[in-house]
Backbone as CSV, one residue per row, in Angstrom:
resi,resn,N_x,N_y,N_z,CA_x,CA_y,CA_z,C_x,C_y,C_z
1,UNK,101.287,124.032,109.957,100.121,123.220,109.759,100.301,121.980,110.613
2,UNK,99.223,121.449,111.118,99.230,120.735,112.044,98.353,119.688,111.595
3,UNK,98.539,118.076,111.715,97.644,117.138,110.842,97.651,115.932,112.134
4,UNK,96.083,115.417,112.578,96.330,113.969,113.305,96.475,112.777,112.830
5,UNK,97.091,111.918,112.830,97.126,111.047,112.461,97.281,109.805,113.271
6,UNK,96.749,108.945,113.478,97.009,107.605,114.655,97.452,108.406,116.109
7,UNK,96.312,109.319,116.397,96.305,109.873,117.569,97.833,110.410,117.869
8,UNK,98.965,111.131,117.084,99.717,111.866,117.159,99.944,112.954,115.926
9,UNK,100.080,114.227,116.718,99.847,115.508,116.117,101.697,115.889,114.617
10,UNK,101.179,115.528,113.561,102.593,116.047,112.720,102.411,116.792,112.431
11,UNK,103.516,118.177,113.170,103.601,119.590,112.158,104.555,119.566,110.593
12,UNK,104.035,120.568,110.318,104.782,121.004,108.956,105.110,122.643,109.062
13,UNK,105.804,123.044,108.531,105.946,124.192,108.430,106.460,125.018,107.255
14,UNK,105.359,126.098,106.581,105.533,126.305,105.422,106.910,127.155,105.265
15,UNK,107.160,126.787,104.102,109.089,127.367,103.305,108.352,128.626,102.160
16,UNK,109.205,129.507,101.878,108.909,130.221,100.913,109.230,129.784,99.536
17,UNK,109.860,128.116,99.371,109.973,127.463,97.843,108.884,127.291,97.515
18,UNK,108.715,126.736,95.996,107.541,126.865,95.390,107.886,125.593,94.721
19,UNK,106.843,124.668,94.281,106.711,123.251,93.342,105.998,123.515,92.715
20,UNK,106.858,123.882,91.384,105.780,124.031,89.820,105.629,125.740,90.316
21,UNK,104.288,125.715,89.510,103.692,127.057,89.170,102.914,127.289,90.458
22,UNK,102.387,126.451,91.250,101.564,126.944,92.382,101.350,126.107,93.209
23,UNK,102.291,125.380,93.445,102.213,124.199,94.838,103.120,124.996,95.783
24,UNK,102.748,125.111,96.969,103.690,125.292,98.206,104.824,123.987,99.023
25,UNK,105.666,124.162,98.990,106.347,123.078,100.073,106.465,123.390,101.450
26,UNK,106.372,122.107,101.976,106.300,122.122,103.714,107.234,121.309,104.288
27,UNK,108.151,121.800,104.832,108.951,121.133,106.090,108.320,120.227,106.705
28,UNK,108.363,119.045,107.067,108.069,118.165,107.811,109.154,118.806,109.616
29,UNK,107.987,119.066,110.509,108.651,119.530,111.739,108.518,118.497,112.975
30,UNK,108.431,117.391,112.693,108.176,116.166,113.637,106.957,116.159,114.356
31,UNK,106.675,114.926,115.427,105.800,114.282,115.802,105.766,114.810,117.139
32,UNK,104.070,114.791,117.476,104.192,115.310,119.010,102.742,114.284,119.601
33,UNK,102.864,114.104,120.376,101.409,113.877,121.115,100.546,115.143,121.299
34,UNK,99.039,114.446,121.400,98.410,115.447,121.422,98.185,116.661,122.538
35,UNK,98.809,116.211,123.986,98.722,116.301,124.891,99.921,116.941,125.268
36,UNK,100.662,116.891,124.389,102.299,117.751,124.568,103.383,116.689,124.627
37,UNK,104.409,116.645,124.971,105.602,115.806,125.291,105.382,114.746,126.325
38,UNK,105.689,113.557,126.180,105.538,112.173,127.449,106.641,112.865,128.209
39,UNK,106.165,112.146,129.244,107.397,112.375,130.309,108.803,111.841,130.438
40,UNK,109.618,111.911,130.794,110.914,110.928,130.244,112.039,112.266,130.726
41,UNK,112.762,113.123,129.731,113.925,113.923,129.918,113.409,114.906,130.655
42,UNK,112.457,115.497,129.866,112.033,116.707,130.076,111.123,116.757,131.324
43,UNK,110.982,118.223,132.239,109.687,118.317,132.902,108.587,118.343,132.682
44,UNK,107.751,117.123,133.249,106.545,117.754,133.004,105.198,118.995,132.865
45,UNK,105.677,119.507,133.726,105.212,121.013,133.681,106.095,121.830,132.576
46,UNK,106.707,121.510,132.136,107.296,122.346,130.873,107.399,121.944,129.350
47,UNK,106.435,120.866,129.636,105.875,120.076,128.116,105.133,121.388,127.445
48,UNK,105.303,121.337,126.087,104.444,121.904,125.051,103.514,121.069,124.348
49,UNK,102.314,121.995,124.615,101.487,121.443,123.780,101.377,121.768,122.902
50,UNK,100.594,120.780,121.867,100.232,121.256,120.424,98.695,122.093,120.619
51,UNK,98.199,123.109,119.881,97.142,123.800,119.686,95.836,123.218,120.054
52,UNK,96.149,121.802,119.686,94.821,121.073,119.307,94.593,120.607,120.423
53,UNK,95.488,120.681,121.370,95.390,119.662,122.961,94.548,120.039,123.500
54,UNK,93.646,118.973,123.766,92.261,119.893,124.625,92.980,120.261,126.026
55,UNK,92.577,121.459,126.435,93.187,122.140,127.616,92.954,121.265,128.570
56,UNK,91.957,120.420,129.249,91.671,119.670,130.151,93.049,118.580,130.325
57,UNK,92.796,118.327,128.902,94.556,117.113,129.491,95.885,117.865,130.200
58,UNK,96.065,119.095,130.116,97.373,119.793,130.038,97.832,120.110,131.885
């Protein structure tokens, strides 16, 4: 699951534990831009994007 918040994309990712009788728990899977990874270590052409990235930025 994927949520925006202050213009950066936080995944979660569902666990097969359970809270209570019928709540699901979610991994918190860190922070991404919407646009994929800033530039810095990594290549730019080998940034991932998140789903939501409009293709035009990429």
């Amino acid at each position: 699951m994927e949520i925006e918040i202050d213009g950066m994309i936080h995944r979660y990712v569902k666990t097969t534990q359970q809270h209570g009788d019928d709540g699901v728990v979610y991994n918190y899977d860190g922070m991404v831009a919407p646009g994929g990874g800033e530039p810095g270590v990594e290549e730019p052409a080998a940034r991932v994007a998140s789903p939501k990235a409009d293709a035009e930025e990429q």
